[in-house]
BANU-186300 format. One record per atom (N, C-alpha, C): x, y, z; residue number from 1; residue in three letters; atom name. Coordinates in steps of 0.001 Angstrom, whole numbers. Layout:
<zaba xx="X" yy="Y" zz="Z" num="NUM" residuo="ala" atomo="CA"/>
...
END
This chain:
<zaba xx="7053" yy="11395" zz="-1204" num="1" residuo="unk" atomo="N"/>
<zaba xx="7567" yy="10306" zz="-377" num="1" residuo="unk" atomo="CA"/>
<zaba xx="6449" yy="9307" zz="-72" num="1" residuo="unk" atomo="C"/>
<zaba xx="6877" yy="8201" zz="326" num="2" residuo="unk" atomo="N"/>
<zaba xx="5939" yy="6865" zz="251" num="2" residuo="unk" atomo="CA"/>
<zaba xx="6241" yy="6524" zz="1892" num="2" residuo="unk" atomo="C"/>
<zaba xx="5316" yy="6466" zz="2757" num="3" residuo="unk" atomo="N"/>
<zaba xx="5432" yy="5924" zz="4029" num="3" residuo="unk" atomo="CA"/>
<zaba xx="5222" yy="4693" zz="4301" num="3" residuo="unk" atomo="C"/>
<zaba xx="5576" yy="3806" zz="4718" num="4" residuo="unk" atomo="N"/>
<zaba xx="5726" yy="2244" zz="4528" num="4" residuo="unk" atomo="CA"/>
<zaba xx="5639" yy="1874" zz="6459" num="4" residuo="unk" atomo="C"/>
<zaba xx="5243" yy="567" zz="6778" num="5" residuo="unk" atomo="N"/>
<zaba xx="6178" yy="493" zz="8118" num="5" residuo="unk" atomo="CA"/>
<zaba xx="5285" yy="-957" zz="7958" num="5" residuo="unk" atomo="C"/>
<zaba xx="6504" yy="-2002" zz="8325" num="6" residuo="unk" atomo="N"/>
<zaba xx="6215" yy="-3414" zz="8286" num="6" residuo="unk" atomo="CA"/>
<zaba xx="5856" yy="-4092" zz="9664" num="6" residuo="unk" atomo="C"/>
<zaba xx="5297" yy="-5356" zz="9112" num="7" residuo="unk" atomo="N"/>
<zaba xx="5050" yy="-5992" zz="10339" num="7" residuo="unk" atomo="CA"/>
<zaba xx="5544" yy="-7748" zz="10245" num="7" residuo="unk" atomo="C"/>
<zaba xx="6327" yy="-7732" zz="10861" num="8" residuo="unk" atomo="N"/>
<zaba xx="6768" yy="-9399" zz="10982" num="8" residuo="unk" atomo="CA"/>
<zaba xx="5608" yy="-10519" zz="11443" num="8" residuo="unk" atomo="C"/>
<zaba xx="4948" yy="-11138" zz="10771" num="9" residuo="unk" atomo="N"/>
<zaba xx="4342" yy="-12063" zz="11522" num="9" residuo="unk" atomo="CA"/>
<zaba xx="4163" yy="-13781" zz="11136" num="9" residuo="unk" atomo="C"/>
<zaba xx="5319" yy="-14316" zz="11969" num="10" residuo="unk" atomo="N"/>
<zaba xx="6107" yy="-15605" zz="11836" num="10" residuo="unk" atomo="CA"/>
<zaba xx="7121" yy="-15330" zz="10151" num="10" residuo="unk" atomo="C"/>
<zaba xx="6608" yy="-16260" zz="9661" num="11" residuo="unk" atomo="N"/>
<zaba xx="7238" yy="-16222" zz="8613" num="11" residuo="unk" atomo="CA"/>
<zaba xx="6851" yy="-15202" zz="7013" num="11" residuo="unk" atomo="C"/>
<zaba xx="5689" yy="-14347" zz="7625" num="12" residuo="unk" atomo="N"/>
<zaba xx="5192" yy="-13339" zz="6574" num="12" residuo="unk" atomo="CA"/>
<zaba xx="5718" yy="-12285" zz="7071" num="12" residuo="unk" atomo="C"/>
<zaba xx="5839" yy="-10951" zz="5578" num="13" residuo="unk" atomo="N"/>
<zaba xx="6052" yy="-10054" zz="5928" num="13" residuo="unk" atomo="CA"/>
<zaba xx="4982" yy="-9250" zz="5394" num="13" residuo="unk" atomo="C"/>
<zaba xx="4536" yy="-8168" zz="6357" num="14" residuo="unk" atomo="N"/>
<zaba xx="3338" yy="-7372" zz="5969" num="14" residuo="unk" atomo="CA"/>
<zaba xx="3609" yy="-6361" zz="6052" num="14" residuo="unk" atomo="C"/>
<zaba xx="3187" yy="-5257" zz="5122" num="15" residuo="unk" atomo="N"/>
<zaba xx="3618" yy="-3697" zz="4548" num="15" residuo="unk" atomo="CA"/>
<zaba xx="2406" yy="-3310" zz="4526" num="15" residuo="unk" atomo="C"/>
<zaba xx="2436" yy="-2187" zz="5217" num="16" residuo="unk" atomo="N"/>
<zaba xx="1457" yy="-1059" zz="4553" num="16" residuo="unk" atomo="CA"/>
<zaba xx="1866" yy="47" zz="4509" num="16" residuo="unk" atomo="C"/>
<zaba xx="1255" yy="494" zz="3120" num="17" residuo="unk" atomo="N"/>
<zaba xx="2548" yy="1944" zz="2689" num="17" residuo="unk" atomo="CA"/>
<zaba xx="1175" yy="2474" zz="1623" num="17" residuo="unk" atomo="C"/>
<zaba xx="1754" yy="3488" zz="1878" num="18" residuo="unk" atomo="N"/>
<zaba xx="837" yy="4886" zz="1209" num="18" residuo="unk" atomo="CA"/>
<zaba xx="1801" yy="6205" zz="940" num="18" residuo="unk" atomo="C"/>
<zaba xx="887" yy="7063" zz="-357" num="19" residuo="unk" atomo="N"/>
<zaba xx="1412" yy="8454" zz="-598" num="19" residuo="unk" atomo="CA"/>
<zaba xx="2053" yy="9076" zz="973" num="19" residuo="unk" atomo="C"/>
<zaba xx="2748" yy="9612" zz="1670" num="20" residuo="unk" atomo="N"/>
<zaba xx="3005" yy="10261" zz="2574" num="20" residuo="unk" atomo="CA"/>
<zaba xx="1545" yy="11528" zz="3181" num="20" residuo="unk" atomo="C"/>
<zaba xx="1157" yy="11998" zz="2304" num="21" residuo="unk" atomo="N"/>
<zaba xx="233" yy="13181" zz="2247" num="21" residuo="unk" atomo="CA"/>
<zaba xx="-1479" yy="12730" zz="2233" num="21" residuo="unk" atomo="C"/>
<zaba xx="-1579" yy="11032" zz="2096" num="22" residuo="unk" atomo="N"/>
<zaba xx="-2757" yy="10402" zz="2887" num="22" residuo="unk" atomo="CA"/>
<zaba xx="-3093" yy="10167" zz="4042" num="22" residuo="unk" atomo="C"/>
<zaba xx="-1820" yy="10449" zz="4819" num="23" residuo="unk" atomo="N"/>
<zaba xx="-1773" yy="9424" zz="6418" num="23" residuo="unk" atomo="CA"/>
<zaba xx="-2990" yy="10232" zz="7008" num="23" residuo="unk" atomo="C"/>
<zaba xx="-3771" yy="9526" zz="7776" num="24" residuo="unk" atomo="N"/>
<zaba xx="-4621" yy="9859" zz="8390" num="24" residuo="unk" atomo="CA"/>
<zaba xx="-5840" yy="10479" zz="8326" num="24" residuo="unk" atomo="C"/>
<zaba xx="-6054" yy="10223" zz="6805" num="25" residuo="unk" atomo="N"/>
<zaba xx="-7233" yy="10638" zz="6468" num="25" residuo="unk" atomo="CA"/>
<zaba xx="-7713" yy="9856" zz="5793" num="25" residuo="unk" atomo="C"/>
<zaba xx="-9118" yy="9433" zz="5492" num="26" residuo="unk" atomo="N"/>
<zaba xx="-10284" yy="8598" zz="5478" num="26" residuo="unk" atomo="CA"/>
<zaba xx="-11669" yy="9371" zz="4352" num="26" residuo="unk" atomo="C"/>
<zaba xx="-11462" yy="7935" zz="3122" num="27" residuo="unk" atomo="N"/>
<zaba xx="-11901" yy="8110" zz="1994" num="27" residuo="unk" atomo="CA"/>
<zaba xx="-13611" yy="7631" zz="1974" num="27" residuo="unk" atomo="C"/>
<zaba xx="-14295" yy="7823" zz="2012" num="28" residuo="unk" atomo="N"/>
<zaba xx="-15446" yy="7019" zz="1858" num="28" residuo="unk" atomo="CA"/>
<zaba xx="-16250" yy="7556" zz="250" num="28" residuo="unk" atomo="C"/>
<zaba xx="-16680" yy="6109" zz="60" num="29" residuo="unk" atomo="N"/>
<zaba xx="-17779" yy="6393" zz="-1431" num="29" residuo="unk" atomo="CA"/>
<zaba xx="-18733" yy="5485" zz="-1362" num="29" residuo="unk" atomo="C"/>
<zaba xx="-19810" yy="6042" zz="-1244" num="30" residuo="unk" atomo="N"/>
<zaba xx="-21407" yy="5243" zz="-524" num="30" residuo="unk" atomo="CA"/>
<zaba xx="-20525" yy="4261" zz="512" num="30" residuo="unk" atomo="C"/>
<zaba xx="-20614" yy="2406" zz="236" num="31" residuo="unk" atomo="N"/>
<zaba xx="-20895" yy="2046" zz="1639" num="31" residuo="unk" atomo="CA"/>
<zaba xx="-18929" yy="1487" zz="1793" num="31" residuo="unk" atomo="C"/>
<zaba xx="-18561" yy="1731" zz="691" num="32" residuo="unk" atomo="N"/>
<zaba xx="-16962" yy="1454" zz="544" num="32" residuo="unk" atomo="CA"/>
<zaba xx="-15834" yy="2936" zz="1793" num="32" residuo="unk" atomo="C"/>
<zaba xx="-15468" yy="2545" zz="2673" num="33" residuo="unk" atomo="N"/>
<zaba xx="-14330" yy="3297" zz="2898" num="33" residuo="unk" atomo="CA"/>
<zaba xx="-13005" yy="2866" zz="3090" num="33" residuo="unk" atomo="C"/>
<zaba xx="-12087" yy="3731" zz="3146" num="34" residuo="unk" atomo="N"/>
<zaba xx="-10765" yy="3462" zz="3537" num="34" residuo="unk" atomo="CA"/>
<zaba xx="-9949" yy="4152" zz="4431" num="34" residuo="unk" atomo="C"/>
<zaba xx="-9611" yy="3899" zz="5378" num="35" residuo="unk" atomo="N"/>
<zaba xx="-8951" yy="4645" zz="6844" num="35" residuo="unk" atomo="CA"/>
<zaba xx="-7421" yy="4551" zz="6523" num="35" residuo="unk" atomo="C"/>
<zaba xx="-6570" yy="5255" zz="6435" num="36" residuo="unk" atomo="N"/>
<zaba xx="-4895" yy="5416" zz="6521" num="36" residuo="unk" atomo="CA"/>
<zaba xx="-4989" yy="5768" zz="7355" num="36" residuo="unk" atomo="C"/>
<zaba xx="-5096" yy="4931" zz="8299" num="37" residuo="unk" atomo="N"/>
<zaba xx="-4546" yy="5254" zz="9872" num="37" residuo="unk" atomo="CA"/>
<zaba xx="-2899" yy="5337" zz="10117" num="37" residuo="unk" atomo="C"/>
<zaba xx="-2948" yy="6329" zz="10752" num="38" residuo="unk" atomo="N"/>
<zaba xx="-1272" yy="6693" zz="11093" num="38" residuo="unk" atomo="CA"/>
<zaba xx="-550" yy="5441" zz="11807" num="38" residuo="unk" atomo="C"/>
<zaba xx="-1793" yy="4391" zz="12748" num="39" residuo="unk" atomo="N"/>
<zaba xx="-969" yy="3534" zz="13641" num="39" residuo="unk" atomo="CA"/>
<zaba xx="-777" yy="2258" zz="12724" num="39" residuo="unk" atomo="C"/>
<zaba xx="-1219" yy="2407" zz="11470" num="40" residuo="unk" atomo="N"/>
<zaba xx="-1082" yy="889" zz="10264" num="40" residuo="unk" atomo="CA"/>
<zaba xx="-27" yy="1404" zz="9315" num="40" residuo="unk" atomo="C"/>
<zaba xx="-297" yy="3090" zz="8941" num="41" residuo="unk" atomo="N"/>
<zaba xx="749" yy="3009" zz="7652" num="41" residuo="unk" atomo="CA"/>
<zaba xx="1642" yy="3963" zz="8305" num="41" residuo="unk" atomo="C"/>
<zaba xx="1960" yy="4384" zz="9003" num="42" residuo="unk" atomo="N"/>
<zaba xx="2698" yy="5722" zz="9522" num="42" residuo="unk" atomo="CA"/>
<zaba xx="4446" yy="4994" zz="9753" num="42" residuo="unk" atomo="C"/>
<zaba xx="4648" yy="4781" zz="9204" num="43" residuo="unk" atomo="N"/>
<zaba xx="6498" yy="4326" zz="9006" num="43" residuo="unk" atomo="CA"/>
<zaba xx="7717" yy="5128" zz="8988" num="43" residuo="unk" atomo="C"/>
<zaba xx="8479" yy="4373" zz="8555" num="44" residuo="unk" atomo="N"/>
<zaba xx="9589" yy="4834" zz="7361" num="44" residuo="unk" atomo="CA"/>
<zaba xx="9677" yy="5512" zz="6190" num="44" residuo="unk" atomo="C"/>
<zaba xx="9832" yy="7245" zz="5983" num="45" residuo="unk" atomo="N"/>
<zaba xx="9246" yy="7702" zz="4533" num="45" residuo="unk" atomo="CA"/>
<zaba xx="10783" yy="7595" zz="3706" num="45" residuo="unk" atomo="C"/>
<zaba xx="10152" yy="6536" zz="2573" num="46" residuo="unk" atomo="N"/>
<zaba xx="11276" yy="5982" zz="1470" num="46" residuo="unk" atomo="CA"/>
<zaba xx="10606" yy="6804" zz="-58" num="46" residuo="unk" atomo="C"/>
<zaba xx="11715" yy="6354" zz="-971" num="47" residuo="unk" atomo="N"/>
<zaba xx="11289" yy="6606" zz="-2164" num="47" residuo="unk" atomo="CA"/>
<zaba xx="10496" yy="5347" zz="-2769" num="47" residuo="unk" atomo="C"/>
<zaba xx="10210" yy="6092" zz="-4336" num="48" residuo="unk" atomo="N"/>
<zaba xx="9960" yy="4402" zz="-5312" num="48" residuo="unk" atomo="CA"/>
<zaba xx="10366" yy="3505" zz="-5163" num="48" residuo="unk" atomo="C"/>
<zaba xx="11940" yy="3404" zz="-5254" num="49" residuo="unk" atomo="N"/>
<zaba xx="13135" yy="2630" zz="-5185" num="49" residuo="unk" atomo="CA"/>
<zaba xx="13223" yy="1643" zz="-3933" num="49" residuo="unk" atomo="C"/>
<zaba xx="13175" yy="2098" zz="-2911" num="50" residuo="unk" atomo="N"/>
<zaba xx="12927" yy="1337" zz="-2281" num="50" residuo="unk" atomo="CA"/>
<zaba xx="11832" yy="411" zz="-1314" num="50" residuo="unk" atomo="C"/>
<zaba xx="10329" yy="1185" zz="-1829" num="51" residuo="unk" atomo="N"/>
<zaba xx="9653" yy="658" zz="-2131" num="51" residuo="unk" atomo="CA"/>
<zaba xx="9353" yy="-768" zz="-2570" num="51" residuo="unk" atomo="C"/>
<zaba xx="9892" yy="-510" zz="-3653" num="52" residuo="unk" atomo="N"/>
<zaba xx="10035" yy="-2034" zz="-5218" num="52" residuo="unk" atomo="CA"/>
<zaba xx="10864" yy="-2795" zz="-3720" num="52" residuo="unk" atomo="C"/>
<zaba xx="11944" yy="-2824" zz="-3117" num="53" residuo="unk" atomo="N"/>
<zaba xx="12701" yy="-3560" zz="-2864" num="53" residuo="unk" atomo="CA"/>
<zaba xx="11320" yy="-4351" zz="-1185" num="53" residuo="unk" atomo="C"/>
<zaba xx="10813" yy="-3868" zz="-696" num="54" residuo="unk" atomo="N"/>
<zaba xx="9950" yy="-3828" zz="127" num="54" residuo="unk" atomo="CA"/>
<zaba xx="8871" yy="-5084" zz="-163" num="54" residuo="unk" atomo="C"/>
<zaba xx="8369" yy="-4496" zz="-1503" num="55" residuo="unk" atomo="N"/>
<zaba xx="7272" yy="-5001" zz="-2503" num="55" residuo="unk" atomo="CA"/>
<zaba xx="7703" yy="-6123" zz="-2460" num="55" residuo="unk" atomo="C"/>
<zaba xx="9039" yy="-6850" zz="-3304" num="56" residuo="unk" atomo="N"/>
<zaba xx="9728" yy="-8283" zz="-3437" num="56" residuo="unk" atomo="CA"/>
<zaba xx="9712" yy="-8760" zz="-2494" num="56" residuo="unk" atomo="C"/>
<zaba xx="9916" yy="-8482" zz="-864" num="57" residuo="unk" atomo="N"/>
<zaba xx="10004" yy="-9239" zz="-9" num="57" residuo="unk" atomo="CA"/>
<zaba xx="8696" yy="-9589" zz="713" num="57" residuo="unk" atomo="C"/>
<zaba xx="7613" yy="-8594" zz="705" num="58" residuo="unk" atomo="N"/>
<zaba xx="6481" yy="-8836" zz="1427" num="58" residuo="unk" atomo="CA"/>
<zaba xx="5530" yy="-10038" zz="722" num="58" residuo="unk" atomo="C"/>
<zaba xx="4748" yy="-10625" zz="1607" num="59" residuo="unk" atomo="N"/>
<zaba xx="4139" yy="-11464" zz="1819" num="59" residuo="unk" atomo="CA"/>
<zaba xx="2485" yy="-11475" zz="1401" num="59" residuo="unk" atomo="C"/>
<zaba xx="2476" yy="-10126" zz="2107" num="60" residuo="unk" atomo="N"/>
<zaba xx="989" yy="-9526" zz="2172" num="60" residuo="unk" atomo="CA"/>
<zaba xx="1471" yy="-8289" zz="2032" num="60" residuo="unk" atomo="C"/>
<zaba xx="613" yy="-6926" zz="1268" num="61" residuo="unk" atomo="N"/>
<zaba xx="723" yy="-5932" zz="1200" num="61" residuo="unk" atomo="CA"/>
<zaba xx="73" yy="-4605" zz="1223" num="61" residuo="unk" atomo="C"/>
<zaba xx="-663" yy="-4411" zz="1508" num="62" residuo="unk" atomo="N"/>
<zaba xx="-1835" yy="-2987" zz="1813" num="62" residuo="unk" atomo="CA"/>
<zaba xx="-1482" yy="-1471" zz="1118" num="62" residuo="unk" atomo="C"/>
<zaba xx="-2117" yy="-1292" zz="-63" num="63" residuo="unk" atomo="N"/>
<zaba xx="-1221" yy="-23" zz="-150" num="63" residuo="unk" atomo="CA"/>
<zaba xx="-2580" yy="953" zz="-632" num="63" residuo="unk" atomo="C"/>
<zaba xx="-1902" yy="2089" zz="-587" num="64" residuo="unk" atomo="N"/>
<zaba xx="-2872" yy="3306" zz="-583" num="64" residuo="unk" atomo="CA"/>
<zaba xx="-2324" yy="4167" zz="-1530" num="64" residuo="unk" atomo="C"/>
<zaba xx="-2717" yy="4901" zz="-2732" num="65" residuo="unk" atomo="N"/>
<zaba xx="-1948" yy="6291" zz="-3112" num="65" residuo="unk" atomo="CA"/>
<zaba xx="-1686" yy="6014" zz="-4038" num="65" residuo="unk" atomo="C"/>
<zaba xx="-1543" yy="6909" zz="-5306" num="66" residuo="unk" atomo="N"/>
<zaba xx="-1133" yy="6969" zz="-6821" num="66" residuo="unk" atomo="CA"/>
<zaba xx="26" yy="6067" zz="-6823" num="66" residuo="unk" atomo="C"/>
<zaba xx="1274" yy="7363" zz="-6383" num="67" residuo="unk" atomo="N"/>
<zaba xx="2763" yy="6840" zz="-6660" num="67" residuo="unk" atomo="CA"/>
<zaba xx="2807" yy="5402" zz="-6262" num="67" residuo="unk" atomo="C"/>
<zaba xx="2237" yy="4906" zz="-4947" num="68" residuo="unk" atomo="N"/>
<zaba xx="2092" yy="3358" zz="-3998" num="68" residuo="unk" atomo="CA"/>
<zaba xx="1609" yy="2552" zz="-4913" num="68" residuo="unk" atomo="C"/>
<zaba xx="755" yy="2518" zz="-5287" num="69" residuo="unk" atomo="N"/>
<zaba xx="-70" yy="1224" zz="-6180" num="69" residuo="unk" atomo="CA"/>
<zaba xx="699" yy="1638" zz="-7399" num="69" residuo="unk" atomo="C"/>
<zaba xx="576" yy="2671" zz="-8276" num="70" residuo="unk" atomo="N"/>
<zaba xx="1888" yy="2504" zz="-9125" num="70" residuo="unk" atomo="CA"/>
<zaba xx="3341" yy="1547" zz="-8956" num="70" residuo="unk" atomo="C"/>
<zaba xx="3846" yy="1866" zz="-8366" num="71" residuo="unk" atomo="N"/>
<zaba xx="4957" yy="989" zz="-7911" num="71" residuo="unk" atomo="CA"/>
<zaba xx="4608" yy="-305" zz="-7903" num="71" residuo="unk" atomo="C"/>
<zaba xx="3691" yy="-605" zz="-7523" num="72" residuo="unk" atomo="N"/>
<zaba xx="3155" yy="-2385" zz="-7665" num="72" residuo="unk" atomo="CA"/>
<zaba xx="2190" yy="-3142" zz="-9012" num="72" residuo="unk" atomo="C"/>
<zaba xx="2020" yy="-1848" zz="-9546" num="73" residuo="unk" atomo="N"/>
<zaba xx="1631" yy="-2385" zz="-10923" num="73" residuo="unk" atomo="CA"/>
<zaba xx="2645" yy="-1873" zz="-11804" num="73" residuo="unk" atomo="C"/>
<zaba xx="3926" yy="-1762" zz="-11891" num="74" residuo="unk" atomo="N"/>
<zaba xx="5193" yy="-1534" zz="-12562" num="74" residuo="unk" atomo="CA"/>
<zaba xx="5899" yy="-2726" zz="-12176" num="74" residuo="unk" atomo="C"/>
<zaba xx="5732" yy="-3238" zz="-10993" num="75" residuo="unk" atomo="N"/>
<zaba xx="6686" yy="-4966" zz="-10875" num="75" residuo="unk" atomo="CA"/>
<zaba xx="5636" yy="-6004" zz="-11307" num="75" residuo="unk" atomo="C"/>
<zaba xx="4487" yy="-5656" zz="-11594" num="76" residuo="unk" atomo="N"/>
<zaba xx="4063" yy="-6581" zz="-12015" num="76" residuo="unk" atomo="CA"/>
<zaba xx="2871" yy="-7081" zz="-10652" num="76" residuo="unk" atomo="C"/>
<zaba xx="2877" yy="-7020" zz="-9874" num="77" residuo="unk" atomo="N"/>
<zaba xx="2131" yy="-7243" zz="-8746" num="77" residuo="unk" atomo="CA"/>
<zaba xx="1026" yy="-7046" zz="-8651" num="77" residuo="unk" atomo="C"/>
<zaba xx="161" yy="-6008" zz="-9383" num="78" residuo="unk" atomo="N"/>
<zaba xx="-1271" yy="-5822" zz="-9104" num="78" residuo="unk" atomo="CA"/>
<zaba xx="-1635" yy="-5316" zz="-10646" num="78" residuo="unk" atomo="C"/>
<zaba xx="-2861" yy="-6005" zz="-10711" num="79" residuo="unk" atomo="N"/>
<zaba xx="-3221" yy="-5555" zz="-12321" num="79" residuo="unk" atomo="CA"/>
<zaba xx="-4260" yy="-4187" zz="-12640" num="79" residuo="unk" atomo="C"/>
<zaba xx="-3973" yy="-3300" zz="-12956" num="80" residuo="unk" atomo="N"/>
<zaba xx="-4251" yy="-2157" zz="-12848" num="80" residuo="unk" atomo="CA"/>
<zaba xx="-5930" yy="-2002" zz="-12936" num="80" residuo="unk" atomo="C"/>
<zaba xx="-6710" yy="-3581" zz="-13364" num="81" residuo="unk" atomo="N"/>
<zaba xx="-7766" yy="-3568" zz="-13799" num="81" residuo="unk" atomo="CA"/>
<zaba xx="-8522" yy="-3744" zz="-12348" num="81" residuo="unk" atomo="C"/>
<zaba xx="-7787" yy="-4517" zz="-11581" num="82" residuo="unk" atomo="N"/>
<zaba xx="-8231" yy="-4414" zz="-9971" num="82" residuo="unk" atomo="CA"/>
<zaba xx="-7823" yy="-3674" zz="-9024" num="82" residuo="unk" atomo="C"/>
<zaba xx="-8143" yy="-2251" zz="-8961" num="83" residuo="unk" atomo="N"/>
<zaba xx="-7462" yy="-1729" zz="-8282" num="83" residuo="unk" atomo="CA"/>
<zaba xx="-8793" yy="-673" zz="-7623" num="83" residuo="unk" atomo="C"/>
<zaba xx="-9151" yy="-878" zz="-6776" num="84" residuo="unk" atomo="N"/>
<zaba xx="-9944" yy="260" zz="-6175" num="84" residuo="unk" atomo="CA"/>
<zaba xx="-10020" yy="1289" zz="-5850" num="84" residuo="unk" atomo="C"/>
<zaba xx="-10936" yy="2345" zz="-6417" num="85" residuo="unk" atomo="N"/>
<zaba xx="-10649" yy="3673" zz="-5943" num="85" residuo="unk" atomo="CA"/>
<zaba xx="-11780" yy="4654" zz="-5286" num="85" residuo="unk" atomo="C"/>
<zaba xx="-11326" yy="4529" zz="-4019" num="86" residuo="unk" atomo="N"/>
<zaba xx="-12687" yy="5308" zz="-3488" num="86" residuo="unk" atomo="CA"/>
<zaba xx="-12262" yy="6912" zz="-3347" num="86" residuo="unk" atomo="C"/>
<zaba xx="-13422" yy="7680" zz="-3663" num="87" residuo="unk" atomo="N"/>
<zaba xx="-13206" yy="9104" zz="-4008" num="87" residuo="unk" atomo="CA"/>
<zaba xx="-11854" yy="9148" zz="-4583" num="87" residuo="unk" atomo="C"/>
<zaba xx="-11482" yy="8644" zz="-5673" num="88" residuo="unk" atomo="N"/>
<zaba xx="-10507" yy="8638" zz="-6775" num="88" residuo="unk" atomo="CA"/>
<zaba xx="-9085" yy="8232" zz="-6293" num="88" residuo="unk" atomo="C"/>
<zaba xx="-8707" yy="7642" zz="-4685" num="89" residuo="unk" atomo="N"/>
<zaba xx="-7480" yy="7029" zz="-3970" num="89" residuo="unk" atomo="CA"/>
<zaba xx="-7593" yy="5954" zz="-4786" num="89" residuo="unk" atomo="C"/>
<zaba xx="-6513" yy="5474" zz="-5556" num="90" residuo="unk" atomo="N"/>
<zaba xx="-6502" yy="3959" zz="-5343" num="90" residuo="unk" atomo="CA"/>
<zaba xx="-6118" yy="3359" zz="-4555" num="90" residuo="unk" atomo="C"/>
<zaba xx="-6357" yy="2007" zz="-3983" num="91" residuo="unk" atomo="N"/>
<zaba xx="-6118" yy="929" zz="-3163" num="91" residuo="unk" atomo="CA"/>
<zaba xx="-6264" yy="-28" zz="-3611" num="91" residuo="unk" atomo="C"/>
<zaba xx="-5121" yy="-1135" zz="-3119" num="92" residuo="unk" atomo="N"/>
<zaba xx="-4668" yy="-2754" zz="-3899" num="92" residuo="unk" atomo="CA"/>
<zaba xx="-4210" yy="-3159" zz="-2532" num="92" residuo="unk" atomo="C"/>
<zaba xx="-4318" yy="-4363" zz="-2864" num="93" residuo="unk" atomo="N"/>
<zaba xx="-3535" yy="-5243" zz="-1851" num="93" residuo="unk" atomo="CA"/>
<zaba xx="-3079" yy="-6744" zz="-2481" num="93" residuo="unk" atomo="C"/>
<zaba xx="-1904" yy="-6884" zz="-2179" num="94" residuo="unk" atomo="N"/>
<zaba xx="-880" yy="-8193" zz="-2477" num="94" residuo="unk" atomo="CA"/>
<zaba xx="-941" yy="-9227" zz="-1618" num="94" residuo="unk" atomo="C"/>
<zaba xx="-1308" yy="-10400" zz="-2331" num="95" residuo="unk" atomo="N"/>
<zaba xx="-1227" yy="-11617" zz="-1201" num="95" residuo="unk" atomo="CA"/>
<zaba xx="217" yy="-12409" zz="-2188" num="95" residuo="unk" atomo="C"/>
<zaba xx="800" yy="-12556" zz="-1542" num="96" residuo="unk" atomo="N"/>
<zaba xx="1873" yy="-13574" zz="-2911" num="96" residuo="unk" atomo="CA"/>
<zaba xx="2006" yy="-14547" zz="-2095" num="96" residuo="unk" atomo="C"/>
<zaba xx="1838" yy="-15791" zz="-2734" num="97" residuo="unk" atomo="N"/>
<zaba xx="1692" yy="-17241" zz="-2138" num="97" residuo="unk" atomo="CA"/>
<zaba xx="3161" yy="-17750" zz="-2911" num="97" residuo="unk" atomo="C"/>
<zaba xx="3817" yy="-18248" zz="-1577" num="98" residuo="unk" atomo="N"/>
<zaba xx="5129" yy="-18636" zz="-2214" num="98" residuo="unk" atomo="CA"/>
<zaba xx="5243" yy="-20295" zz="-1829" num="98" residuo="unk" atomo="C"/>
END
């Protein structure tokens, strides 16, 4: 499962969503880390599926986790060549300028 939980702000929509089984734990590699804090990604646990539907509407996007950044380099959204991985998590993030 993929934990997601959005944030409205004015006319953007902002997601942050991760593997379910990251929440709250914290990746570091030398001076790079990454925090899945429960109070940023701790949501709604959805599938792939609706995920993708999430992905299309957001604005800005934060994601954490195999299956997560998968899902956004399958719509096309993040190019697999930029994708960061500290202690082997990947992490991407979506800005889509509309």
């Amino acid at each position: 499962m993929i934990s997601v939980k959005v944030y409205q702000q004015g006319d953007d929509m902002i997601i942050g969503a991760c593997d379910e089984h990251l929440l709250g734990k914290k990746f570091r590699r030398g001076k790079l880390q990454i925090d899945v804090a429960k109070r940023f990604y701790d949501g709604e646990r959805i599938d792939r599926k609706t995920l993708e539907s999430f992905l299309r509407g957001a604005t800005i996007a934060n994601l954490v986790g195999k299956e997560t950044v998968a899902c956004a380099i399958d719509l096309g959204l993040v190019d697999p060549n930029c994708i960061l991985k500290i202690k082997g998590v990947p992490h991407a993030q979506v800005v889509q300028m509309i």
